[in-house]
C-alpha positions in Angstrom: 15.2 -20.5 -10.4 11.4 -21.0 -11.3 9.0 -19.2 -9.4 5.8 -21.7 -10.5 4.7 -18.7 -12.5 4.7 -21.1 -15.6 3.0 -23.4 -14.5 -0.9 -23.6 -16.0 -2.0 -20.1 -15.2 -3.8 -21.4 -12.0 -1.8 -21.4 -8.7 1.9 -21.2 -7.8 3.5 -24.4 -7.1 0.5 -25.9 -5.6 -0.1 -22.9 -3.3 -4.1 -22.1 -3.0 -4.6 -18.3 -4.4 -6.6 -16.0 -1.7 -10.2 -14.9 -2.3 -11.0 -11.4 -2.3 -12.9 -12.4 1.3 -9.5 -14.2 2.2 -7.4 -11.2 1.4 -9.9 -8.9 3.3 -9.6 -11.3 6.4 -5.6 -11.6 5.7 -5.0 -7.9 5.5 -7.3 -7.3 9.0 -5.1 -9.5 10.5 -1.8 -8.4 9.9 -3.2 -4.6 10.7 -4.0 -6.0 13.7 -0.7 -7.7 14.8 -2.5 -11.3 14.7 -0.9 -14.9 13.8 -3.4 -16.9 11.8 -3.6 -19.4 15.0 -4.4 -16.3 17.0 -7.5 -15.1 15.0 -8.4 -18.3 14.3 -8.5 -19.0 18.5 -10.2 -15.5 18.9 -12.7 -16.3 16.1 -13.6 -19.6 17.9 -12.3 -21.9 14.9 -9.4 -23.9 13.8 -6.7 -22.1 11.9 -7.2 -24.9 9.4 -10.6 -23.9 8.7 -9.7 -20.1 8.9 -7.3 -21.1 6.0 -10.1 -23.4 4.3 -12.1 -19.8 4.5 -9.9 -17.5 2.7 -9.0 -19.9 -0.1 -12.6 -20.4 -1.1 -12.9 -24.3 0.0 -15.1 -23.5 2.5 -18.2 -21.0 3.2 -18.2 -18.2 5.6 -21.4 -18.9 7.8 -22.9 -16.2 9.2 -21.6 -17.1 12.7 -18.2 -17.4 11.9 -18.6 -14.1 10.1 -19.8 -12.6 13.3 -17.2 -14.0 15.5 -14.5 -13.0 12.5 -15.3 -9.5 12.9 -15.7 -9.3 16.9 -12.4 -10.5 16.6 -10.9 -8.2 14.4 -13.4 -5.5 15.4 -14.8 -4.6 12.3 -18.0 -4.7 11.0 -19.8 -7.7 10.3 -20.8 -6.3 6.7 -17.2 -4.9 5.7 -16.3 -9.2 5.2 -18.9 -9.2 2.7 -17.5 -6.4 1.0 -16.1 -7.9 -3.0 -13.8 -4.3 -3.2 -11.9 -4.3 0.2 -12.9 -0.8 0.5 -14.9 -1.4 3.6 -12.2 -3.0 5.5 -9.6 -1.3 5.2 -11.6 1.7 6.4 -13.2 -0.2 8.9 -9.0 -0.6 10.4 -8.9 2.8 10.3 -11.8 3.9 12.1 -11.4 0.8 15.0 -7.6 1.3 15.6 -8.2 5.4 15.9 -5.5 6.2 18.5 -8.4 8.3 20.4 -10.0 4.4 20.9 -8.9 2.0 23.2 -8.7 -1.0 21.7 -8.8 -4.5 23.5 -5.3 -5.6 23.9 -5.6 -9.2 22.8 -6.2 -7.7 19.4 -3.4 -5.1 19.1 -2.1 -1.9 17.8 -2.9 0.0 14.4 -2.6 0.0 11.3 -0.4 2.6 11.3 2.1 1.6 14.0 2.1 -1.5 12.4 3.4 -0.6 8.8 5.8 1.8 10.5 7.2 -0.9 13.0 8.9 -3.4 10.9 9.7 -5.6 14.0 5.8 -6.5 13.3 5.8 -7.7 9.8 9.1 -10.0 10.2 7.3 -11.0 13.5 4.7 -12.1 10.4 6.7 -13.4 8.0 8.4 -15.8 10.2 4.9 -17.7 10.9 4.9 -18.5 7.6 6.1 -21.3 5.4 9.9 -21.8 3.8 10.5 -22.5 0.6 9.3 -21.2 -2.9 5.4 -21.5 -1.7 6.5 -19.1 1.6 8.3 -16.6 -0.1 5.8 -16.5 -2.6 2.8 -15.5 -0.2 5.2 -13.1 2.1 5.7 -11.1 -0.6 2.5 -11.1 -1.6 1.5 -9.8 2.1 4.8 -7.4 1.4 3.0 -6.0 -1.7 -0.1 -5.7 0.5 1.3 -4.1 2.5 3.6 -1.2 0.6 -0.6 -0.9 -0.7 -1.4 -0.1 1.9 0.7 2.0 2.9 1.0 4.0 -0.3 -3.3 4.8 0.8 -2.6 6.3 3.8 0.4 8.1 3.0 2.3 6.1 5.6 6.1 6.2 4.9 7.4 3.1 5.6 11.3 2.6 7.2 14.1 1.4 4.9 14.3 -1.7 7.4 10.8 -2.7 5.5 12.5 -2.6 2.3 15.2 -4.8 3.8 12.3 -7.2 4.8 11.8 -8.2 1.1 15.3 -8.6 0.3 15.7 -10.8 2.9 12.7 -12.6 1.9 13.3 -12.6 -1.9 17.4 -14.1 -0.7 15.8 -17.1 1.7 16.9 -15.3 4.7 13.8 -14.8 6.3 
């Protein structure tokens, strides 16, 4: 089965490539526990334009920037960030379990890649076929990232969340 990886060396089957802003944003979210249509609504924008956003076919304004990171409570300068550095720590430091933390936007960082339930709860908002499984494990990846940085040691049930993905069960 091809995976669009031969295709000219720009996108997967048709499926638009992240920007380092869009990953930023992408990665925030998930920490967070959000659907795309749930920051999106938080944010004050369409999930259409969210998406527009992080695959570089549309500007960040300053406003929506703002509104972004009230959402995700970060700060306004870690979306700016080219390295990613700055928001992941930003996670960190807003999702502290000594903080309380509106509940709209969610739980940690943490609890999230320890709590598998939350990633499938993820994956399942996104698309089928080759184009979905394609981007959920690229938010799998992210994520096993992620966790290998802060020495979070993720359940064998996470592990089961990519087989399961890479079989079109999920």
């Amino acid at each position: 089965m091809s995976t669009g990886r031969n295709r000219s060396n720009a996108e997967p089957l048709g499926f638009p490539e992240l920007t380092p802003l869009g990953k930023q944003i992408e990665v925030l979210r998930i920490g967070r526990g959000l659907s795309k249509q749930h920051l999106a609504r938080f944010a004050g924008t369409s999930r259409q334009q969210l998406w527009r956003v992080m695959t570089g076919k549309s500007e960040l304004t300053d406003a929506l920037r703002q509104r972004l990171a009230h959402a995700l409570q970060v700060e306004t300068a870690s979306l700016t960030s080219e390295d990613g550095h700055a928001a992941a720590t930003s996670v960190s430091r807003r999702t502290a379990p000594s903080r309380s933390t509106s509940p709209a936007i969610g739980i940690s960082l943490e609890t999230y890649l320890a709590t598998p339930e939350f990633a499938e709860r993820t994956l399942r908002t996104l698309p089928n076929g080759d184009e979905g499984r394609e981007l959920k494990r690229a938010i799998l990846t992210a994520l096993e990232d992620l966790a290998i940085q802060r020495r979070v040691r993720l359940p064998a049930e996470f592990f089961e969340l990519r087989r399961r993905v890479l079989a079109d069960e999920l």
